[in-house]
C-alpha positions in Angstrom: 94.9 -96.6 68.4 97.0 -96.9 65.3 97.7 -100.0 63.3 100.5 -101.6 63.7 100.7 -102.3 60.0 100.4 -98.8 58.7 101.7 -95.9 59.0 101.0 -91.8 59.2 101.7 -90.1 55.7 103.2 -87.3 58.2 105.8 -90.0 59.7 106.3 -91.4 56.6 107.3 -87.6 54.9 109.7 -87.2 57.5 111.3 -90.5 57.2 111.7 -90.1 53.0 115.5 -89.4 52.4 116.7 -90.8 55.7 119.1 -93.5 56.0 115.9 -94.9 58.3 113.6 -94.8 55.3 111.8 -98.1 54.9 112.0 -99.8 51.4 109.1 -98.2 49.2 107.7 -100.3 47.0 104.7 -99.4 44.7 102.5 -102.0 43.8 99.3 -100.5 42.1 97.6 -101.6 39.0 98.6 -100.5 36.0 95.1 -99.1 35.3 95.4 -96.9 38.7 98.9 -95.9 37.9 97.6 -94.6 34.6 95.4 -92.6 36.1 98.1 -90.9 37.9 101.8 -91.8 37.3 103.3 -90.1 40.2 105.4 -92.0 42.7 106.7 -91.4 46.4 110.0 -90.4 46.0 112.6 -93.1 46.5 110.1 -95.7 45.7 110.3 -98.7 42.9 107.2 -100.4 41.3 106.6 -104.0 41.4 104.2 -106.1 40.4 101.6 -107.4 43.1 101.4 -110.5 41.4 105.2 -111.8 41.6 105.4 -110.6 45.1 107.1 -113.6 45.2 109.8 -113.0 42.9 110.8 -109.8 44.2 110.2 -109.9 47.5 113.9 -111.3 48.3 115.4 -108.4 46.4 114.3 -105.7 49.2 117.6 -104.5 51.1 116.2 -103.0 53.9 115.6 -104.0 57.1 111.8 -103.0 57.0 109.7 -102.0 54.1 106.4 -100.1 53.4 104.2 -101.4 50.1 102.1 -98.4 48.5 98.8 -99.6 46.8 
């Protein structure tokens, strides 16, 4: 049985560009996002650290974090 706190790259592809799309919100190091810059489309980075400086920002009713 799935988690409820994650969630199927397949469900997540076919929720990208919907107006159901979750906040994305990439929040890797920057030493692994060196190694590979790319990011899911329609999703910021943030800092993991100041979580709590940013977190209030997010308008969207749910939200998926990408490490």
């Amino acid at each position: 049985m799935p988690s409820p706190t994650t969630i199927s790259i397949d469900k997540l592809a076919r929720l990208i560009g919907t107006p159901h799309c979750p906040a994305l919100i990439d929040v890797r190091t920057d030493e692994d996002f060196s190694a590979d810059a790319r990011l899911v489309p329609g999703s910021v980075r943030r800092s993991h650290r100041t979580v709590r400086d940013w977190a209030a920002t997010i308008n969207a009713p749910s939200a998926i974090v990408i490490c």
